[in-house]
N, C-alpha and C positions, 0 to 999 in steps of 0.2 A: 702530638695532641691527643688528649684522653677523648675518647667517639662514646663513650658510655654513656652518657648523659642522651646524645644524639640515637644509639643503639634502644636505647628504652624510649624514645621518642617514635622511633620506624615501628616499634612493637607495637605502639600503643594506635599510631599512624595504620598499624594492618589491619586490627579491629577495624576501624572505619570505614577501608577499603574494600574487608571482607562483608561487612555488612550492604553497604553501596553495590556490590557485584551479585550479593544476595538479591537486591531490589530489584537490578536489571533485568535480574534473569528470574524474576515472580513469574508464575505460568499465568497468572491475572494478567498481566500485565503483557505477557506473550499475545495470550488468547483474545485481552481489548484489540492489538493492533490485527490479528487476524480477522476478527469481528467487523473492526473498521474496515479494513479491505475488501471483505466481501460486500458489504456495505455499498462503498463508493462505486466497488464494480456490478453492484446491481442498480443502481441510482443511473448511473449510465447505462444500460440495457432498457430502462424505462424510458429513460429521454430518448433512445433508439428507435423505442418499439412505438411511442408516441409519434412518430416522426412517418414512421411506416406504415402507419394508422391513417396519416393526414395523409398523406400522398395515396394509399390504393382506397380511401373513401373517397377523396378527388376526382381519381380515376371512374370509380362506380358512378360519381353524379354526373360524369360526363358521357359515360355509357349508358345510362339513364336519358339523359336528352336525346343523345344519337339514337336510342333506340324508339322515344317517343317521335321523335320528326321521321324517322324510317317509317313507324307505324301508322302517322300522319299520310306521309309519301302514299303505302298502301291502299290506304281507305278512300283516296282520289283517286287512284284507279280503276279502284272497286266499282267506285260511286260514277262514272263515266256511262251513259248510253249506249248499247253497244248494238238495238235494234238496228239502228240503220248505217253503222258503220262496217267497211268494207274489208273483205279475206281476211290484206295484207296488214290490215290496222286492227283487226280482229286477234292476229297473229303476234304483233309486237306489243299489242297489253298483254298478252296473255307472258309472253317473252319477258316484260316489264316487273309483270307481277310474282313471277316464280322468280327471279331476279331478285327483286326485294323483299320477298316472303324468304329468302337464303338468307338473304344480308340477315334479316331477324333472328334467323335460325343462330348465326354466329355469333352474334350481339348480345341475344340471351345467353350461350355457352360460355359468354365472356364475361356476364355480368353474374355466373352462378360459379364461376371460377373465382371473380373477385371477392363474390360475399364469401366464400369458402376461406379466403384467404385473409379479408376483415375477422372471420369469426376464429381464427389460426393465434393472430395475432390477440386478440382481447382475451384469449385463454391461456397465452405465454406469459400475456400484461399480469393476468389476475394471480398466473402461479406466481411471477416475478414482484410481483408485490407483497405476496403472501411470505415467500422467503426474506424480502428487504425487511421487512417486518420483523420475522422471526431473530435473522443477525441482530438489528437494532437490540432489539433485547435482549439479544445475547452481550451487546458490545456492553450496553447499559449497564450489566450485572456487574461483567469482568471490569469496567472502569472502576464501578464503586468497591468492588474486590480490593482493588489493585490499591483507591483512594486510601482505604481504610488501612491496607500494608507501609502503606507511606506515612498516614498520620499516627501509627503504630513505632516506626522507626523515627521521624523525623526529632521526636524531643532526648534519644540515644546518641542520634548522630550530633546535636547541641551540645549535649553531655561532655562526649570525644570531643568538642572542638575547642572546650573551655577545658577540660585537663590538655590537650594539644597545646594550646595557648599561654599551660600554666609552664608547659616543660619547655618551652623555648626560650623562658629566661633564664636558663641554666646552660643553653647551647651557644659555642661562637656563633658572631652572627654572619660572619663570612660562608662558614661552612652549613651554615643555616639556612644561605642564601642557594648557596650554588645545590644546597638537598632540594629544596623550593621548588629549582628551576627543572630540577631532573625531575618530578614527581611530574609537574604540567607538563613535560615532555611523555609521559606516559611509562619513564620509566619505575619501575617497582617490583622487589626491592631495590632502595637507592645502596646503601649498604653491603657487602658479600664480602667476605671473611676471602685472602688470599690461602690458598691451596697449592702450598710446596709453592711450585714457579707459576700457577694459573690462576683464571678468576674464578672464583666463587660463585659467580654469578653465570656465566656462560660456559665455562670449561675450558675456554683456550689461554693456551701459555701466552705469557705477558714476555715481552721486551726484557732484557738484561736492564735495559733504562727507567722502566716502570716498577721494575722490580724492588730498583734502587731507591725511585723516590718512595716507594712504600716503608721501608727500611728509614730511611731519613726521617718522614713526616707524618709516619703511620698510616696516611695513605696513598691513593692516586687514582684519576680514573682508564680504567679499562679503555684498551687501543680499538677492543672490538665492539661491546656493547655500551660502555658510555657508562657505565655502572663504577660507584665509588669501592674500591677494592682497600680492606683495612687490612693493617699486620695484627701479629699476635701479641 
């Protein structure tokens, strides 16, 4: 079978391939998906730090009350008669009130821990927004980068696919068929020239049997890579 028609079809097939591989690998288009990733992983740090936010300001408003009904507590003691009450009852206000004047003491050290820790957080929030921001723009640039590479290639790659299209009616279509199948298999090139007893495409020696149908039918494929092996 003449593969000439087909060989200048793979040629013209590589152009497209090399340009498509060119698109993939746009540093736009690298840098949008990095951009996005920092993105998304700052998007969740915000929902984190919102979250940490809600629970130790909870926490504060509840230390807030405990420390207003503490301070309540206090000022009934304070406010108690104490002219004509006796040693021992003289003794256990006094016991009462250094008692809850502590609790105070800890309540407040716990409630200047938490605002330390509210104001921790709203300066992590504010850098972490200030960077989700910065990526955004950055993802934004690199996307329309990337757009403008694509709608740059895209009316070349039409191009190749209408001379593609022209050179297929010159190809059998059996062999047209099983190139087809090998390309969406990811294999490429479909095509490799046999080399003495090996493929062309891989480097390993072929079967005495592969050898022979190459000989017979001009080709066959490769035992190892799946690749169409032509003669001379």
């Amino acid at each position: 079978m003449n593969l000439s028609n087909l060989l200048d079809f793979q040629a013209k097939y590589a152009q497209r391939v090399k340009m498509e591989s060119a698109l993939n690998a746009s540093a736009h288009k690298k840098n949008a998906q990095s951009q996005l990733d920092i993105v998304n992983s700052l998007k969740e740090r915000t929902v984190s730090l919102d979250n940490e936010a809600a629970i130790a300001a909870g926490e504060y408003e509840k230390l807030s009350k405990t420390y207003e009904d503490t301070f309540s507590s206090l000022q009934k003691v304070l406010a108690k008669n104490i002219d004509d009450s006796a040693e021992a009852e003289l003794a256990s206000l006094s016991e009462l009130s250094t008692k809850i004047t502590n609790n105070l003491s800890i309540i407040e050290k716990r409630l200047q821990a938490v605002a330390g820790q509210i104001n921790q957080i709203l300066q992590d929030y504010n850098q972490t927004r200030a960077k989700y921001k910065a990526a955004g723009d950055k993802y934004k640039q690199s996307k329309a980068d990337f757009e403008a590479e694509q709608a740059e290639t895209a009316p070349k790659l039409t191009e190749l696919d209408k001379e593609l299209k022209a050179m297929e009616k010159g190809i059998d279509a059996e062999i047209l068929t099983k190139y087809k199948a090998k390309t969406t298999a990811k294999i490429f090139p479909v095509l490799v020239p046999l080399r003495g007893n090996s493929c062309g495409g891989c480097g390993m020696e072929l079967s005495t049997v592969v050898v022979g149908d190459i000989k017979k039918q001009s080709y066959a494929d490769c035992e190892h890579c799946r690749k169409i092996v032509y003669g001379g």
